[in-house]
N, C-alpha and C positions, 0 to 999 in steps of 0.2 A: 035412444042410445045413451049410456052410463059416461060418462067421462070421466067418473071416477069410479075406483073402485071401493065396494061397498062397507061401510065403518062395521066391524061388529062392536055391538053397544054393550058388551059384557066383557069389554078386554079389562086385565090389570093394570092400572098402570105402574106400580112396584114392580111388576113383570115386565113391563116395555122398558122401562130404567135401566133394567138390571143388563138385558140384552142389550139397549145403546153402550152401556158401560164395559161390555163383552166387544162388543165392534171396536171403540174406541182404543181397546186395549190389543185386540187382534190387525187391528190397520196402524198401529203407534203415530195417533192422531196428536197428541199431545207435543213428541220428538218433532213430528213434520210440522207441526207451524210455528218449532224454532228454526228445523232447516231451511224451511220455506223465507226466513228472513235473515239469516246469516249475514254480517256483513252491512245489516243496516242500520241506523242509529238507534242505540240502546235504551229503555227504559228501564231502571233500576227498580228493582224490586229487593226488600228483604221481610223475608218470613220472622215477625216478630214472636218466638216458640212458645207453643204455649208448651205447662210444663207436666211430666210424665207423671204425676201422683194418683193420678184418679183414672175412673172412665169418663171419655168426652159426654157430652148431655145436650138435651137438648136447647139450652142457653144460647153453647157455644158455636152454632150455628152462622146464628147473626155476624159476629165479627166474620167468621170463615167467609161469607157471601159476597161482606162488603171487599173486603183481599181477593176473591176470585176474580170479583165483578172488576177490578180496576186492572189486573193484568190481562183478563179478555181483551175491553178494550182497545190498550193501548199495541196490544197483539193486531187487533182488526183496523187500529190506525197505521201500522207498515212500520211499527217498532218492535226493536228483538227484545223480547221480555225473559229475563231467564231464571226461571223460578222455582229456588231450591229452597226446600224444605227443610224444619230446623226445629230441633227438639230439648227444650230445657230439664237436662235429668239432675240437676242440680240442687243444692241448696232446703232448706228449710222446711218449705213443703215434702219432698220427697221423705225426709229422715221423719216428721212426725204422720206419712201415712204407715211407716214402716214400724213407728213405736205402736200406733195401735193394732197394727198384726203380729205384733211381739207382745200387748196389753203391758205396757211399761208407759211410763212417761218421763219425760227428760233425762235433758244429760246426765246426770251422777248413776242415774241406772242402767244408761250403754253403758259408762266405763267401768261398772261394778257388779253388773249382772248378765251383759253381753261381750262386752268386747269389743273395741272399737274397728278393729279388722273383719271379724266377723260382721258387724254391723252395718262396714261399710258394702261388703258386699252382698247382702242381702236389699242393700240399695240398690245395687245394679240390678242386681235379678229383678228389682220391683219395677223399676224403668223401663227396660224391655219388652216386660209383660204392658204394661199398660200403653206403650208406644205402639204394639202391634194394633190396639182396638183403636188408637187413635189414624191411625194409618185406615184401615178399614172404615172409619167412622167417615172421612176426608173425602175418601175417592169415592164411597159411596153417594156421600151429598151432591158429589161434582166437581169439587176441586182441584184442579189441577195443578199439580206442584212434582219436581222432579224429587220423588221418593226415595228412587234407589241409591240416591248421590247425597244422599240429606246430612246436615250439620249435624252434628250430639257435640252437644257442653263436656261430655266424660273423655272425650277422645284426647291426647295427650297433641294431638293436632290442634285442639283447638283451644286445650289449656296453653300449650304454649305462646298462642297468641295472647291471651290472657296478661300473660309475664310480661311479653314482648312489649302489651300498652301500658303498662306498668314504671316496667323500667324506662321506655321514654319519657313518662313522666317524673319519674325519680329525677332523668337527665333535669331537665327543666327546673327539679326543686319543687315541684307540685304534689310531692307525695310528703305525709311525714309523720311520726309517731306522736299522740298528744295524750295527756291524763286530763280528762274531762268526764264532764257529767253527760249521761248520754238517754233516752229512754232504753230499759232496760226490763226486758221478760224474765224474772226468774222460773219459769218452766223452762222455759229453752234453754235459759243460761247463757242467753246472747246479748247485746246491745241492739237498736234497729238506728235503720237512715232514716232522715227529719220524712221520707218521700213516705217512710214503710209505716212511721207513726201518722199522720195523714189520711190513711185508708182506715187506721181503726178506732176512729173516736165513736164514742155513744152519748147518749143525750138522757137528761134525768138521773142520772147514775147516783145512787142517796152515797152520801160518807159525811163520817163525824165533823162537825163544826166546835171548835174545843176554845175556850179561851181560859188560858192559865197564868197564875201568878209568878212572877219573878221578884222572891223576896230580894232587897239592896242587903247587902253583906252589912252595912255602918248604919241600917235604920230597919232590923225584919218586920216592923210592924208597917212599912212603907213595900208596895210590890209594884214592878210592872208589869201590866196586862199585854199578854201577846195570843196572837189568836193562831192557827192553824187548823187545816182539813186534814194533815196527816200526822197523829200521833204518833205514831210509832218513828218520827224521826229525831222528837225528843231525848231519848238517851244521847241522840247525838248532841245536842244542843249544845253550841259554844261560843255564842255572841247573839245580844239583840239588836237590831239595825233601826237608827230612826231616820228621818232628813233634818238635814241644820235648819231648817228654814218652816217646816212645820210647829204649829203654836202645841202645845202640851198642857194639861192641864194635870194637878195634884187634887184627888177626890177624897172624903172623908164619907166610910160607909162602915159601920158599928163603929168598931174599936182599927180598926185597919184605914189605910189608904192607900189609894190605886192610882197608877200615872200612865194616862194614852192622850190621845188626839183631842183636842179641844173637837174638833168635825167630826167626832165619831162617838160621842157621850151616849146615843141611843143606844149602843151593844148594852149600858149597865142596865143591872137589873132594876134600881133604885132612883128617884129623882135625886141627881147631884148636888150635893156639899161642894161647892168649888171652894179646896185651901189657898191654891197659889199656883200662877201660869207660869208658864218658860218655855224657851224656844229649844229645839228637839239640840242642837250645838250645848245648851247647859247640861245633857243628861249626858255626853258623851264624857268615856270615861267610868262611869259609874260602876262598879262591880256590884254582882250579888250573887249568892247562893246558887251553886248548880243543883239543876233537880235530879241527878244521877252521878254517881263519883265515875261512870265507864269515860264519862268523856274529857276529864280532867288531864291533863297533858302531865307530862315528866319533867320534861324542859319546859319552858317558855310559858305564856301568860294566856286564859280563856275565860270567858265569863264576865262580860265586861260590855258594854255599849258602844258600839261604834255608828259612823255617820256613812252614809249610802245613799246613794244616787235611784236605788229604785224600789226605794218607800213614797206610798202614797196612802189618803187619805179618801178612798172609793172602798175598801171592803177593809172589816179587821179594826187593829187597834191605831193601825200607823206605826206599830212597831211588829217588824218582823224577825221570826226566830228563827236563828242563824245554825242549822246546819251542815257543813263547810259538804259534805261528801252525797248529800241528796238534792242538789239543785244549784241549776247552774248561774246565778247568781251567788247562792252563798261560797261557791265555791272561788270563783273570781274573788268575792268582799275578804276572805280568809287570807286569799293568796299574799290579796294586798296589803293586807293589815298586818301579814306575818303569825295567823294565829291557829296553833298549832289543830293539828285532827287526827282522829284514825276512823276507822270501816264499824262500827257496831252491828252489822248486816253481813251475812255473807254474801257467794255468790249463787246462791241456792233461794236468796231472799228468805231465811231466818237469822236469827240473832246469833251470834258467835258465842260460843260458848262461858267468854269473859263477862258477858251481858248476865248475869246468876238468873235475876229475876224473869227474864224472859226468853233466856236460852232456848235454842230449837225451836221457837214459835216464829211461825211465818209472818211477817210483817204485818199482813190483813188481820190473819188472826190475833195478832198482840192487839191491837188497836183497840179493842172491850176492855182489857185485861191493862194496859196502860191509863187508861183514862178511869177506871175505876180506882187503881193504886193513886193519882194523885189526888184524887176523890177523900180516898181514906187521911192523908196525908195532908187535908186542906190547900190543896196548891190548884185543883179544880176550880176556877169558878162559875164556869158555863156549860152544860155540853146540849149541842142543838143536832140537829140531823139535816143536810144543804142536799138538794139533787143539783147537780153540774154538770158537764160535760165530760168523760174523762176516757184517757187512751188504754184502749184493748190491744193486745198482742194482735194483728190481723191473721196470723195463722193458727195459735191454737187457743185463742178466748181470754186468757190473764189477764187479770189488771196490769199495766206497766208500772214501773216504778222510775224513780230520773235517781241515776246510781251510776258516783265515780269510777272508772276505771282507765288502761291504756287501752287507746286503740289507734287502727291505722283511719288517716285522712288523706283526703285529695282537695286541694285549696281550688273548688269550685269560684270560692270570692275573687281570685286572682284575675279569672277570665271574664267574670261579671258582665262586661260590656261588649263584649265580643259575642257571646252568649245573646245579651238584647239586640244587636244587632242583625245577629242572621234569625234570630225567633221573627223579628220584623218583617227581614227578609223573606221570610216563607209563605207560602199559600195554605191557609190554614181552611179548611172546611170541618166543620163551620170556623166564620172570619173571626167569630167573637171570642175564641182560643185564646188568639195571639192577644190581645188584653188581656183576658180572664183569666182563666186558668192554668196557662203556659205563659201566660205572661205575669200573674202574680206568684207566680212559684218562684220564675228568675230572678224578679226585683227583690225576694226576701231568701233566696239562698244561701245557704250558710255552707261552712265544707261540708263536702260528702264521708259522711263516716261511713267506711266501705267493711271493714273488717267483720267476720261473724266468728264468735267464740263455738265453732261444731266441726265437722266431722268431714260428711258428704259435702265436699264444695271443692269450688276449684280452689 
């Protein structure tokens, strides 16, 4: 006699799934084992959304399982789990899956070939669309999350809140407008947060190793050598920075001489003629020739040597060249010395059109076309090729640039310790989070630069 009844060995199981997911749908198995706990102590759940730009994949499985897996649970331990579902149709991703279905790229070609009205709502519709498969994709795997009731970032419900933590903040004094140096995508046309530069470093990245001469205005056969990875910031160029307290030396090579770091003689090509040392405090002060008249001020004084705190004698000459609007160091050393600047870059990341000689050319590509002119010019003395480390846009591949502008901030610093406190506080799985990686991100937080220069966003 059977006690059971008998398996056929040719079932689907795609087919048994689909039927479970048909019962569970026709009995509202999901509604009853919230009703079933009404009333009893809550386990908090939040749906962290992924966001509407694409079709879900098979990747996005894994996190989906590990979210499933932990509101089951806490369900089958006799807590009300209530788990509403939440959609990021927001932001950066969305607008550039929507430029390649438009085949456009960046900003200036929504506002000059689409329309930003139109643009936006071609956002919406691309949201929607891809929220259905993701809806489908969810409940197909087995996830149970209440769908029908589900958050969107687009809803004026939820932008409102948006405001709402905002202006608390504002109360507090935690919000504020600053002109800083920021990493900066010129495809998007946005600045990113220290969090968004982080996801897109790459490794070996080759860029020009350049080291050039800074003829002295009162001796041109005398130059200081500065070295840089990024040419193309040279037209900026408006101060060289040394430290008071680094030794310098004065070198004799033909008919010329060159003045860098006693610790750093091996960048020359030549075994050194040492004329005469000095400490990096005697060169302060010293003017010389700018290698471009774009950066030359109206008012006030540039081109000149000043003393700074974060020159070192690890890579380079020991003297670093100062352009006040691409990094944020030199942009603090300007502030403070009072020494004047403007943008030679726009915000498209080419040259402004005052730039003659390299007008229209995008930063990257000036960089051949810059280092060859000083080439011609004798102000070249080295160009080598470095692989590095260097930050990529994470959403649409660009190289970044570090490029002044306003933007809004949230004085994350303020809270600092509040912040290490409940990070400690928490049960982190895995433990070694809370040191590691949520724990080194807190101890070196800077503000949050929140603001995005686009479109689609709340």
């Amino acid at each position: 006699m059977r006690v059971f009844e008998k398996v056929d060995q040719k079932v689907s199981f795609p087919e048994l799934e689909v039927q479970l997911m048909e019962r569970w749908k026709a009995e509202g198995a999901f509604q009853k084992s919230l009703d079933l706990r009404e009333g009893r102590p809550r386990f908090v759940f939040y749906e962290g959304p992924p966001t509407a730009n694409g079709k879900p994949a098979t990747h996005h499985i894994l996190a989906r399982a590990f979210k499933d897996l932990f509101g089951r649970y806490k369900t089958m331990q006799g807590f009300y789990v209530e788990r509403k579902a939440g959609w990021d149709t927001h932001g950066l991703p969305v607008e550039i899956e929507v430029e390649k279905k438009l085949k456009i790229s960046g900003k200036f070609q929504i506002e000059n070939e689409i329309g930003v009205e139109r643009f936006n709502e071609l956002c919406r519709q691309s949201v929607y669309e891809y929220v259905e498969d993701w809806v489908a994709f969810s409940q197909r795997m087995g996830f149970w999350l209440d769908y029908d009731n589900a958050y969107w970032t687009l809803t004026s419900e939820y932008i409102q809140s948006v405001w709402w933590a905002l202006s608390e903040m504002w109360k507090q004094n935690l919000v504020y407008k600053g002109f800083r140096v920021a990493p900066y995508c010129s495809r998007c046309a946005t600045p990113l947060s220290s969090h968004e530069l982080s996801l897109g470093y790459r490794d070996n990245v080759p860029d020009p190793s350049v080291y050039i001469r800074f003829r002295l205005k009162n001796d041109p056969k005398t130059s200081i050598l500065a070295w840089t990875t990024t040419p193309w910031t040279l037209p900026g160029n408006v101060a060289l920075a040394v430290d008071n307290d680094i030794v310098y030396i004065k070198v004799k090579e033909g008919d010329e001489y060159l003045i860098l770091a006693e610790a750093l003689l091996t960048v020359l090509k030549e075994p050194p003629q040492v004329v005469e040392r000095m400490m990096g405090r005697d060169l302060v002060g010293l003017e010389y020739e700018p290698l471009y008249p774009y950066s030359v001020p109206e008012e006030g004084k540039a081109h000149y040597v000043v003393d700074a705190d974060f020159v070192s004698t690890e890579e380079g000459t020991g003297v670093v060249h100062t352009s006040a609007l691409y990094g944020v160091d030199d942009l603090r050393l300007c502030q403070e010395k009072g020494i004047p600047f403007k943008h030679t870059v726009g915000l498209d990341g080419k040259f402004l059109p005052y730039v003659e000689k390299f007008a229209g050319l995008h930063v990257k590509e000036a960089d051949p076309v810059i280092i060859d002119d000083l080439k011609e010019r004798g102000l070249l003395y080295k160009a080598e090729t470095i692989l590095h480390t260097y930050p990529f846009c994470w959403r649409c591949g660009t190289p970044l640039i570090y490029y002044a502008l306003d933007a809004w901030y949230i004085r994350t610093t303020e809270r600092k310790e509040q912040l290490l406190a409940n990070n400690n506080a928490t049960h982190w799985v895995p433990d070694h989070i809370r040191t590691g990686r949520m724990g080194d991100w807190l101890e070196n937080n800077v503000d949050w630069q929140f603001s995005r220069s686009r479109y689609w966003g709340t």
